[in-house]
Phi, psi and omega in degrees: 000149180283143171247135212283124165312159164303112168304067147320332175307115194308303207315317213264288140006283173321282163318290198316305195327294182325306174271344147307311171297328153322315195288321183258147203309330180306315183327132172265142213295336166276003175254231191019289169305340181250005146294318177277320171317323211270296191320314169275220288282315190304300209300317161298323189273322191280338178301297219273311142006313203270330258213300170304294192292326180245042162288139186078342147254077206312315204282344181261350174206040185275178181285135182206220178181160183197157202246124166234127192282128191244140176253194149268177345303172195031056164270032142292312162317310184283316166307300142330340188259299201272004185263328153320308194275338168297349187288306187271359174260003195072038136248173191240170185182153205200125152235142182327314176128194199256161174250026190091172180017031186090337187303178180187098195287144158240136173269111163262132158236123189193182155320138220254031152293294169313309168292338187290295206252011176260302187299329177279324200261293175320318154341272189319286197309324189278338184298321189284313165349262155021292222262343210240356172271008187274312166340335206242146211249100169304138157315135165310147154096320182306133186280330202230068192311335177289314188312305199296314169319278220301298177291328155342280172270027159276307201308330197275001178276309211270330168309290207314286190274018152274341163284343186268355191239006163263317171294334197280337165310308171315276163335285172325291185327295201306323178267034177276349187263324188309151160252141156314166165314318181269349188124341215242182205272193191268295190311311182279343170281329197287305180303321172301322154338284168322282197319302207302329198264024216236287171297350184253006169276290193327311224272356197257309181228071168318328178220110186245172160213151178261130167240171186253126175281128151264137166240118178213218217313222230282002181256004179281342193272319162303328185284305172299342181294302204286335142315293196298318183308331200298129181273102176212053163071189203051174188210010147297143202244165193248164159332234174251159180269137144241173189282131164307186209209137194248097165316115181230000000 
């Protein structure tokens, strides 16, 4: 597999800009949303951009991987955020086991437009977590203030990419009318894509199992409000939640 180039890309620049200034406490919270909004719509266009243009050329997008050590606290919690979100960009991930001290590596493998933007929206998305389960108040009455913090964030994992996985749907739809570089339309490279990260996963991780994440309790229902809350653009709310599927 190709090893990811050094981020140069302005586009790409831009967008970090973009969630930084979202980030920082001077921003008033209608600065901030509409810093983040611009930042996901930028973010979804340039994946599929990336995809049009460098079909037929591998040396310019090829497929590749990287491995990231997630620490504590929660750093399960941190897993679960990244493997969701390589999920909603069109990579695949599998984790890896604990490193010691709490650490805990996940492997992504995808295009290396795609892992590059997986990483940048984890970045973003775990600072909102974060900050925002620090926020929070246990319910009086609660047995386990940790178990409760813990479904706290699967609900705010699972809102959050579920909305990040309608926006990145969206794009792909819209370029589906597009043609590539090569001629040929956005739906068959973007699908060639998939069949591509698919297979350099199998060939990476021959034998995998799927387990089902449980998200259950009384901090999950909060987790999800907080989700719906994160600002990473758009302005559509997705449905009732199910539980996701953890590769281990």
């Amino acid at each position: 597999m190709a090893t990811p180039q050094a981020d140069v890309n302005p586009k790409l620049a831009t967008i970090k800009a973009l969630l930084a200034k979202a980030e920082n406490s001077a921003a008033s919270e209608a600065e901030a949303e509409l810093y983040r909004a611009r930042a996901m719509e930028m973010m979804a266009k340039y994946g599929v951009d990336s995809a049009l243009l460098s079909d037929g050329q591998p040396s310019r997008d090829g497929v590749t991987d990287k491995n990231f050590d997630l620490q504590n606290p929660w750093s399960m919690s941190r897993v679960r955020l990244m493997y969701h979100i390589a999920e909603a960009v069109g990579c695949k991930s599998i984790l890896m086991g604990q490193q010691g001290n709490g650490t805990r590596r996940v492997h992504v493998v995808g295009y290396e437009s795609d892992v590059q933007r997986a990483e940048i929206l984890y970045t973003s998305l775990q600072l909102q977590m974060l900050n925002g389960l620090n926020r929070q108040a246990v319910p009086y009455g609660v047995r386990s203030p940790k178990a409760w913090r813990n479904s706290w964030q699967l609900g705010f994992i699972v809102r959050v990419t579920e909305r990040l996985a309608a926006i990145e749907e969206a794009a792909r739809a819209a370029a589906s009318g597009e043609t590539s570089a090569t001629g040929r339309s956005g739906e068959l490279v973007l699908a060639a894509r998939g069949g591509m990260v698919r297979a350099a996963f199998q060939a990476a991780h021959p034998t995998v199992r799927k387990q089902s994440s449980s998200f259950s309790g009384t901090g999950y229902g909060d987790g999800i409000a907080a989700g719906n809350r994160a600002d990473i653009g758009g302005t559509r709310r997705i449905g009732a939640a199910s539980a996701g599927s953890l590769v281990a």
